[in-house]
C-alpha positions as CSV (number, residue, x, y, z in Angstrom):
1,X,-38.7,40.3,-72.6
2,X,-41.2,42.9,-72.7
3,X,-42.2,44.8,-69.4
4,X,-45.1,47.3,-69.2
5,X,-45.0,49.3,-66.1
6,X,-48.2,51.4,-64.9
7,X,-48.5,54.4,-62.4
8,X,-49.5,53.2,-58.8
9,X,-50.0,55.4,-55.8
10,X,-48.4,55.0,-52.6
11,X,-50.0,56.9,-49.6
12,X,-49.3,57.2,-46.1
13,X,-51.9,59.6,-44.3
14,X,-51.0,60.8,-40.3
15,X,-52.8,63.1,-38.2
16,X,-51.6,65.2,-34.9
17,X,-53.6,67.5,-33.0
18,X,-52.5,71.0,-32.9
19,X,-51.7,70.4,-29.5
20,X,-49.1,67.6,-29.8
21,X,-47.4,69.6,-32.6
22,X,-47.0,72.8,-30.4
23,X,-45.9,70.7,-27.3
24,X,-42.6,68.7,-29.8
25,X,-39.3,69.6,-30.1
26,X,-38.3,71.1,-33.1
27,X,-36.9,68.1,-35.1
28,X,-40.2,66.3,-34.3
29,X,-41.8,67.6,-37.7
30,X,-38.3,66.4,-39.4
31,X,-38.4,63.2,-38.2
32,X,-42.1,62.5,-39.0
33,X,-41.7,63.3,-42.5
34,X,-38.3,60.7,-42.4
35,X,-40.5,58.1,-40.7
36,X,-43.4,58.7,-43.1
37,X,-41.0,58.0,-46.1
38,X,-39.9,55.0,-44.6
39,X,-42.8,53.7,-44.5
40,X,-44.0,54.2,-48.1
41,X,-40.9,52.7,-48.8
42,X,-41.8,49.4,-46.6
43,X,-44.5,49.2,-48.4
44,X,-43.2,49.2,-52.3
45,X,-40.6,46.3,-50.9
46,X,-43.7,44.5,-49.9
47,X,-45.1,44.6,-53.7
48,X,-41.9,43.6,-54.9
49,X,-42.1,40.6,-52.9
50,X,-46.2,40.2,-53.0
51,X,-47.4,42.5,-55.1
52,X,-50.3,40.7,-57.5
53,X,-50.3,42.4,-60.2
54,X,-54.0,43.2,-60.3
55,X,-54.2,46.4,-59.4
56,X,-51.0,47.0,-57.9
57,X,-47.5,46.0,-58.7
58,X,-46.5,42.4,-59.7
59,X,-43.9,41.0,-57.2
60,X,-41.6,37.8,-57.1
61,X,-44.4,35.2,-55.7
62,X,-46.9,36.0,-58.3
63,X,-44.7,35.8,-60.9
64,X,-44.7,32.4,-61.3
65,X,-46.5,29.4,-60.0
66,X,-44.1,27.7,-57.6
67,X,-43.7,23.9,-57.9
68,X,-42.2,21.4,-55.5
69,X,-38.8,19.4,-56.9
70,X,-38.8,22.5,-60.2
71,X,-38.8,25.9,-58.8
72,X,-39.0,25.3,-55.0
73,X,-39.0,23.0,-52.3
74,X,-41.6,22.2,-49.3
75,X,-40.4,21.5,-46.1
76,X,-40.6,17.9,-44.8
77,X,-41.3,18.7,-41.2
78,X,-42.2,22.9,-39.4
79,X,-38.8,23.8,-39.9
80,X,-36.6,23.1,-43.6
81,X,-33.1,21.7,-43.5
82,X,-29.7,22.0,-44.6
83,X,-30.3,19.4,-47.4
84,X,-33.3,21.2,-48.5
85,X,-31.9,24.3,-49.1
86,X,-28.7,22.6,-50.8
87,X,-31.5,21.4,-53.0
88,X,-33.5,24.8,-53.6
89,X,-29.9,26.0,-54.5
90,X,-29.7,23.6,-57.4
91,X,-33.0,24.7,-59.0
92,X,-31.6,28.7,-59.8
93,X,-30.6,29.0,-63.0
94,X,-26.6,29.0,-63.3
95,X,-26.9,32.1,-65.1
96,X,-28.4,33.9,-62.2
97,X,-26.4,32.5,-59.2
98,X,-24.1,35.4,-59.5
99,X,-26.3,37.9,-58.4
100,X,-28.6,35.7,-56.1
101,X,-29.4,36.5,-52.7
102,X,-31.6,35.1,-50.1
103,X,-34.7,37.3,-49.0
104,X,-36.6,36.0,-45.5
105,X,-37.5,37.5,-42.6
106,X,-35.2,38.1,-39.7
107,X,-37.7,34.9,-37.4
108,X,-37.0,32.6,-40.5
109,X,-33.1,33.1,-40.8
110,X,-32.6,32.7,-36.8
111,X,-35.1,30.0,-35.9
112,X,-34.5,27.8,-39.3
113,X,-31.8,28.8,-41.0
114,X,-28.7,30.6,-38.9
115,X,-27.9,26.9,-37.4
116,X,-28.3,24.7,-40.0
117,X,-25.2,22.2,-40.9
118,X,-24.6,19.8,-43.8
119,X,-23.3,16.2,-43.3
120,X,-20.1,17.1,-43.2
121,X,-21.4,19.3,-39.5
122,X,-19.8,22.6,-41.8
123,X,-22.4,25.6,-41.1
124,X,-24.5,26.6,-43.6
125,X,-24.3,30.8,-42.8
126,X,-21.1,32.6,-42.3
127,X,-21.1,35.9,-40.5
128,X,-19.5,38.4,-43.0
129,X,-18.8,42.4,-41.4
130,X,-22.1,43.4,-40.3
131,X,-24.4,40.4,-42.8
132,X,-24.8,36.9,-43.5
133,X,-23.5,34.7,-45.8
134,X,-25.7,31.5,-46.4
135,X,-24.9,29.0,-49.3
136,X,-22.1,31.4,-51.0
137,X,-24.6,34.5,-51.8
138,X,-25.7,37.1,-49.4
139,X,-28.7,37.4,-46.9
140,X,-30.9,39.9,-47.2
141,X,-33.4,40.5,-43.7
142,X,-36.6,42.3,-45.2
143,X,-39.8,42.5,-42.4
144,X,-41.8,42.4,-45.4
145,X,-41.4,38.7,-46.0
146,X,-43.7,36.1,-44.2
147,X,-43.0,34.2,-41.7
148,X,-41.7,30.7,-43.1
149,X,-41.2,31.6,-46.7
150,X,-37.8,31.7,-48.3
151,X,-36.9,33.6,-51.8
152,X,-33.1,32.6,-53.5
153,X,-33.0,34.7,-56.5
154,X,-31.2,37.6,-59.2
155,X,-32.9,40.7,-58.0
156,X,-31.3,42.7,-61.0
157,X,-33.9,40.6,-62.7
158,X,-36.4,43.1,-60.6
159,X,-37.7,46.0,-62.7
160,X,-38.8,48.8,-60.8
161,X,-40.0,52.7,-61.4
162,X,-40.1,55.3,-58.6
163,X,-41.5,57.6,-61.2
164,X,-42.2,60.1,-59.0
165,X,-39.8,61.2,-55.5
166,X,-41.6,60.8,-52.4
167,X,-43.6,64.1,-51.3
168,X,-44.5,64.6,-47.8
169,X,-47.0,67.4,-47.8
170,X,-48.7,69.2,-44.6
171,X,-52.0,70.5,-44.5
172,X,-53.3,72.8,-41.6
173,X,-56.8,73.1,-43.5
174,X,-57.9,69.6,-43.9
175,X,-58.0,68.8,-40.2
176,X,-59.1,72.5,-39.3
177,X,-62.5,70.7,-37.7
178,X,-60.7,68.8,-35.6
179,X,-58.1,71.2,-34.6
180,X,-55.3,68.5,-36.5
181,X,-52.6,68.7,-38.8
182,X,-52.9,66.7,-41.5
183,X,-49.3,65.2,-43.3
184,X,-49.4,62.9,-46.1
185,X,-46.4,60.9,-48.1
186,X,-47.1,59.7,-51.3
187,X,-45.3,57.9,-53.9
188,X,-45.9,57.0,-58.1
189,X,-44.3,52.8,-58.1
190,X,-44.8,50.0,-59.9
191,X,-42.5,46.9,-60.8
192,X,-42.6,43.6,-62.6
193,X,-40.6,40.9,-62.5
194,X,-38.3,40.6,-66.2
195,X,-37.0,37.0,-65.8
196,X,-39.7,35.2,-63.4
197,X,-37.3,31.9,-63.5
198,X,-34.2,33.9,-61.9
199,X,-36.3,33.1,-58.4
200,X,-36.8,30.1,-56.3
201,X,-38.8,29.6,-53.1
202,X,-39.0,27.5,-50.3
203,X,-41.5,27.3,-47.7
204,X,-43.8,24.6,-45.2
205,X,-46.3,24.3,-48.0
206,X,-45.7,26.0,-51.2
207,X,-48.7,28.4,-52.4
């Protein structure tokens, strides 16, 4: 496999008046630049999940076109079931079970899955230190998934470049006519997805 990655910015862009900044504590400026790297952060896991590819990183859901009863499975009713996801389970690749986790957001996992039993009434998600367990592989919470939609798959199969660190910068002469401070994060990213069959999805109606 053959992945070509490209050069995408990531930019995060706040403004405070001189005011505010002269009224905070002194670890305010310290934790703004932590918060604004978090949040260029939140935003390359969103490509890796959504990202196109046109113009932006390529994540898991464009990287392949999901089908029920092959590569995923649609719910038969607002909320999927313990026999559905038995079934999404059988669709990954042996090869990349190993490695699998589970990616949904923290609604998903507690309104459809954290219940869930099979026949036998033997729960579906264990409670291991401070994560979950579903199925024998890991749970991973991410706010960047949808509400609804569930990803099983090898994220080592996830090719990623951060090809530049995070810079937070600070400018006191771009906001100088509006008596702001200007900060800015910003970030080089891109990623593609090497093996697009190492993922499976499940979701109400698959896309």
């Amino acid at each position: 496999t053959t992945i070509s990655l490209s050069a995408y910015e990531i930019v995060k862009f706040v403004r405070f008046s001189k005011s505010l900044m002269n009224m905070a504590v002194d670890a305010f400026e310290a934790k703004l630049v932590e918060k604004i790297a978090e949040q260029i952060i939140i935003k390359a896991e969103y490509y890796i999940l959504y990202g196109t590819g046109s113009g932006m990183p390529k994540g898991i859901d464009k990287a392949q076109t999901w089908s029920d009863g092959s590569n995923g499975v649609d719910w038969a009713s607002s909320a999927v079931t313990a026999a559905e996801l038995i079934e999404l389970v059988s669709y990954l690749p042996g090869g990349h079970y190993t490695n699998a986790k589970w990616v949904m957001n923290h609604k998903t996992f507690f309104t459809s899955c954290y219940a869930l039993r099979d026949d036998a009434k033997y729960p579906l998600v264990k409670e291991v230190g401070d994560g979950f367990v579903m199925l024998g592989r890991p749970v991973l919470l991410c706010d960047s998934a949808a509400d609804g939609e569930i990803f099983l798959g090898d994220f080592k199969q996830v090719v990623a470049n951060l090809s530049e660190d995070i810079i937070v910068e600070r400018s006191d002469a771009s906001g100088f006519a509006y008596n702001a401070v200007d900060f800015r994060g910003s970030c080089i990213f891109d990623c593609d997805i090497a093996v697009p069959t190492a993922f499976v999805k499940s979701e109400a109606t698959l896309a």
